[in-house]
C-alpha positions in Angstrom: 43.5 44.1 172.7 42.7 47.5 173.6 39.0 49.0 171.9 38.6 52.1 170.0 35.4 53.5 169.6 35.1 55.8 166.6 31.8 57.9 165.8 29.9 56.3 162.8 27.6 53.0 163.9 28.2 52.5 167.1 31.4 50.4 166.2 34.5 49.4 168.1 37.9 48.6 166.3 41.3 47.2 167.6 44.7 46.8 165.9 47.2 43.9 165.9 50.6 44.3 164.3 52.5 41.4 164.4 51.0 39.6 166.8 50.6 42.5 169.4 48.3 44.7 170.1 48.1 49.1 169.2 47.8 50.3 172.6 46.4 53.5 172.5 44.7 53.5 168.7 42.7 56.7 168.5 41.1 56.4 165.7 41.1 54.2 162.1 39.9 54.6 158.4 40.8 53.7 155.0 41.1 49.7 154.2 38.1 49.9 152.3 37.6 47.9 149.0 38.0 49.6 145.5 36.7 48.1 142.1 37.9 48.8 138.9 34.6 48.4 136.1 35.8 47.1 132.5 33.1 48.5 130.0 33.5 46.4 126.4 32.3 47.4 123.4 28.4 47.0 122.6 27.4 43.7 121.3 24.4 43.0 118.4 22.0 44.0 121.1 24.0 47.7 121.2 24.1 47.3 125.3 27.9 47.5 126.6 29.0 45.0 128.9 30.4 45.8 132.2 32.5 43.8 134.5 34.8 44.1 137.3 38.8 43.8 136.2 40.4 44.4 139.7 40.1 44.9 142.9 42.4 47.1 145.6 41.9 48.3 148.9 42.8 51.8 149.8 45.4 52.8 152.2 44.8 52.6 156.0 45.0 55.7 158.2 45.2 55.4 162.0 46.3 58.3 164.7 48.1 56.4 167.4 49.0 58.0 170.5 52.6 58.2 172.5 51.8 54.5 174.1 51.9 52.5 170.9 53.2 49.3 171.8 56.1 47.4 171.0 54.9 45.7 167.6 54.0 50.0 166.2 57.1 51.1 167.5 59.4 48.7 166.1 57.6 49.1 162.6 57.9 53.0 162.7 61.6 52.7 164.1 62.5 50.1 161.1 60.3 53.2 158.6 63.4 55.4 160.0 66.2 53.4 160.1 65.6 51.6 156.9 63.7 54.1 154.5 60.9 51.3 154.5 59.4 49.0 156.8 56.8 46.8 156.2 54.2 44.2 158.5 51.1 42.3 159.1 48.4 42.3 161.5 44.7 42.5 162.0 41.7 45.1 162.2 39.0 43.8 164.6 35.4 45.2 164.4 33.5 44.9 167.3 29.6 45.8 167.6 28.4 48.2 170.6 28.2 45.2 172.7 32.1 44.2 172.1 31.4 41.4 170.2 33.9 40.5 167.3 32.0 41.4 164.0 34.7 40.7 161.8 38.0 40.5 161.0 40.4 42.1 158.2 43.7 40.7 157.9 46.3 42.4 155.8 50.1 41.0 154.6 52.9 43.1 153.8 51.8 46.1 154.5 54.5 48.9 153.6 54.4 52.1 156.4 54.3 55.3 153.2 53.8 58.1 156.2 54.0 59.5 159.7 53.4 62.6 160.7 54.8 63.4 164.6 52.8 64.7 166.9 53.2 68.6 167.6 56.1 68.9 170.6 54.3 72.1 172.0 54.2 72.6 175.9 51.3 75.1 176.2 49.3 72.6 174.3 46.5 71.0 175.9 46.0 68.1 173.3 47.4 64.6 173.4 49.9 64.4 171.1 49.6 61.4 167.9 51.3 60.1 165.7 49.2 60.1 162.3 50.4 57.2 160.1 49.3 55.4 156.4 49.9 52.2 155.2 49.5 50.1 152.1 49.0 46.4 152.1 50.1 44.1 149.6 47.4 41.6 150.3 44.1 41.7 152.3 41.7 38.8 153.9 38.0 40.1 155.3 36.2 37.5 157.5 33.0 37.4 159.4 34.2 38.0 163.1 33.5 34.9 165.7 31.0 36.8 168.3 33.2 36.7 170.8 34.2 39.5 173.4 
């Protein structure tokens, strides 16, 4: 599973869709989760009461580069062909040491953008493919340690 290393913490990440590893992630955000607060009317003591009434996780972002992978391309390919194209896979946090930290599973998720990379010859950058995706269901566990 190939290792990204992005710039807050120290931390490393790696991507499994369907089963296969991203081969050349760049970089990864969003999949974070969101709370909705419920505020009822005050009571006889006059202090409202607050409470969560749902929970959502916002939409990943990742910038993959030319040498995706089989499991990214056929997902981005099915985007195309079919107007919508959706998978599972996993998000791996690693510490600075490698060592799995956790794990965040998502279900479903349905690929709502890609943006190509810029085809231009007298560039010197790497061209990505910038992509979002929303998942209909996420799992978080604690990561097992290992490498």
């Amino acid at each position: 599973m190939p290792i990204v290393q992005n710039s807050h913490a120290g931390a490393h990440y790696a991507l499994d869709i369907d089963g296969l590893p991203v081969e050349s992630l760049k970089t990864i955000s969003g999949l974070d989760v969101q709370a909705d607060i419920a505020t009822e009317p005050p009571g006889p003591d006059l202090a409202p009461r607050k409470h969560v009434a749902g929970i959502s996780w916002s939409p990943g972002r990742a910038s993959i580069g030319m040498g995706m992978g089989r499991s990214m391309y056929a997902w981005m390919k099915g985007a195309f062909a079919q107007g919508a194209s959706r998978a599972s896979g996993t998000l791996a946090t690693a510490d600075v040491n490698f060592r799995q930290r956790s794990l965040l599973a998502f279900e479903e998720a349905l690929l709502t953008a890609v943006t190509l990379p810029r085809l231009d010859a007298a560039s010197k950058e790497s061209g990505a493919f910038d992509i979002e995706f929303e998942p209909m269901r996420v799992r978080l566990a604690k990561g097992d340690g290992s490498d």
